[in-house]
C-alpha positions as semicolon CSV with decimal commas, in nm:
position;residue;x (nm);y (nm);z (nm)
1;X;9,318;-5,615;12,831
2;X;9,596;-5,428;12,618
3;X;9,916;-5,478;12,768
4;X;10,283;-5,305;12,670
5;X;10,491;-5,504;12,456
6;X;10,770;-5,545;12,665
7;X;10,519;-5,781;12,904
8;X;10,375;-5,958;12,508
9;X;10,760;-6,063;12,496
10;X;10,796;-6,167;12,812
11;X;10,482;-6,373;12,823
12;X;10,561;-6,530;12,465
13;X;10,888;-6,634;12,601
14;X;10,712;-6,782;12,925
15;X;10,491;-6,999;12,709
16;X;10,730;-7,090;12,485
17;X;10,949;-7,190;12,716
18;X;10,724;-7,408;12,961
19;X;10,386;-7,396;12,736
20;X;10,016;-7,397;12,894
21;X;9,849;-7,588;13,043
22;X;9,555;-7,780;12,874
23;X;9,300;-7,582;13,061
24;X;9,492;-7,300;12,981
25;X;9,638;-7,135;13,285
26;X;9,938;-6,999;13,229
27;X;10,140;-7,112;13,557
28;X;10,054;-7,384;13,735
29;X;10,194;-7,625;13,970
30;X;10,487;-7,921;13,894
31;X;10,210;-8,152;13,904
32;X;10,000;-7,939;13,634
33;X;9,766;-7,829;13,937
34;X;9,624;-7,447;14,053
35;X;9,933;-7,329;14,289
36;X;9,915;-7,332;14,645
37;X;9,867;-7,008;14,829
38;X;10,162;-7,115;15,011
39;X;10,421;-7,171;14,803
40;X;10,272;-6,834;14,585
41;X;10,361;-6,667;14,896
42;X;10,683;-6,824;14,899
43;X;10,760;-6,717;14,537
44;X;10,614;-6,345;14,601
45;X;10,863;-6,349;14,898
46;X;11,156;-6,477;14,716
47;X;11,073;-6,223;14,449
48;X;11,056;-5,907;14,643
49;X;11,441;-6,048;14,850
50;X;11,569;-6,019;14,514
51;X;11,428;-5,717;14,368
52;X;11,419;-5,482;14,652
53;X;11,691;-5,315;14,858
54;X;11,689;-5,443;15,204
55;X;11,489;-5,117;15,334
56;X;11,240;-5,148;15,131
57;X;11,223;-5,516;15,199
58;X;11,078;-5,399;15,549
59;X;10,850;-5,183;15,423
60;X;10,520;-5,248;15,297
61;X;10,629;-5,132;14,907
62;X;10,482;-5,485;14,723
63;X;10,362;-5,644;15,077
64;X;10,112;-5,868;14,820
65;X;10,101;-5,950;14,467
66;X;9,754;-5,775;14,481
67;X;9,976;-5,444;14,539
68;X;10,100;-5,474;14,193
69;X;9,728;-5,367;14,073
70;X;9,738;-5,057;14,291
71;X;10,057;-4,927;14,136
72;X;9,977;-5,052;13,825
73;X;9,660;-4,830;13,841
74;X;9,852;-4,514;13,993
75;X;10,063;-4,523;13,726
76;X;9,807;-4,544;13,479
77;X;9,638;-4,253;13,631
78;X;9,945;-4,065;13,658
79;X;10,058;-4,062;13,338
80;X;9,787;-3,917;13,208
81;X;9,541;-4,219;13,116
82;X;9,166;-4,092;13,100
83;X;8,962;-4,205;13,418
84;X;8,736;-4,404;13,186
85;X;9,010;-4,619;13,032
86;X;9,208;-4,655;13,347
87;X;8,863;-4,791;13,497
88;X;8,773;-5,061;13,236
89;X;9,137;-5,166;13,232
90;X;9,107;-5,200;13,567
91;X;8,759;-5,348;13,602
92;X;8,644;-5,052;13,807
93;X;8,373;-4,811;13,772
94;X;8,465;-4,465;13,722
95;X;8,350;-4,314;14,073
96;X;8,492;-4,646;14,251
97;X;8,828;-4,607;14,083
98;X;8,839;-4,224;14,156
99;X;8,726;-4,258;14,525
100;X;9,007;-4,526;14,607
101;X;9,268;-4,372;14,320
102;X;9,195;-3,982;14,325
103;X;9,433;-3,936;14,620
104;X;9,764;-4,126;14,412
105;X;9,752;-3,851;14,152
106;X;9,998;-3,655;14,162
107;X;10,095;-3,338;13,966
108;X;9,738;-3,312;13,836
109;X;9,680;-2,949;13,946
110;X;9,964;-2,799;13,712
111;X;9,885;-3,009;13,422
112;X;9,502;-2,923;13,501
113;X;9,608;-2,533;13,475
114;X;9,819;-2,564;13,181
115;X;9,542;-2,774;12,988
116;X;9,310;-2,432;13,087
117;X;9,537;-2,197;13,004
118;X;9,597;-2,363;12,650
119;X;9,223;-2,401;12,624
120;X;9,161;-2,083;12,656
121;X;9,440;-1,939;12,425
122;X;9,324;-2,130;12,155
């Protein structure tokens, strides 16, 4: 899956820093074992303490990791991605990721009508 350079960096840093391990998993336990769901949870909640504001922190904005792949998605889709990319990036099939996704996009009518309009001028 293509990822943004700013994550490559990141990433290459990670592994250069702390390496894989021989399986290749990227992050792993102390012990080189698959983390616990425990202390990912524990991590996740650590993580959103320190990078949310304290409202937020009550709200349900990054609840789960998983939620990352929603917004991930919505963004995707909101910035203009086609359906069909956004889909195999996501692992989706087109009509599955518009029936969950159709109702994040937002700002599509205008763009929709100016796309028409310049259509049709052309």
């Amino acid at each position: 899956m293509p990822i943004p350079p700013e994550l490559v960096a990141v990433l290459r840093g990670h592994i250069e820093e702390f390496g894989v391990h021989e399986d290749g998993w990227l992050f792993r336990s102390s012990r080189g074992g698959v983390i616990s769901i425990g202390t990912y949870c524990e991590v996740w909640k650590a993580a959103r303490a320190f990078a949310l504001a304290p409202e937020q922190q009550v709200s349900p904005l990054a609840a789960r990791p998983y939620d990352l792949r929603h917004a991930a998605v919505s963004l995707w889709l909101n910035a203009g991605v086609a359906a069909p990319d956004v889909a195999e990036r996501a692992g989706h099939g087109v009509d599955v990721l518009l029936k969950v996704y159709a109702k994040c996009i937002d700002g599509g009518a205008e763009i929709a009508n100016r796309r028409i309009e310049d259509a049709l001028a052309a």
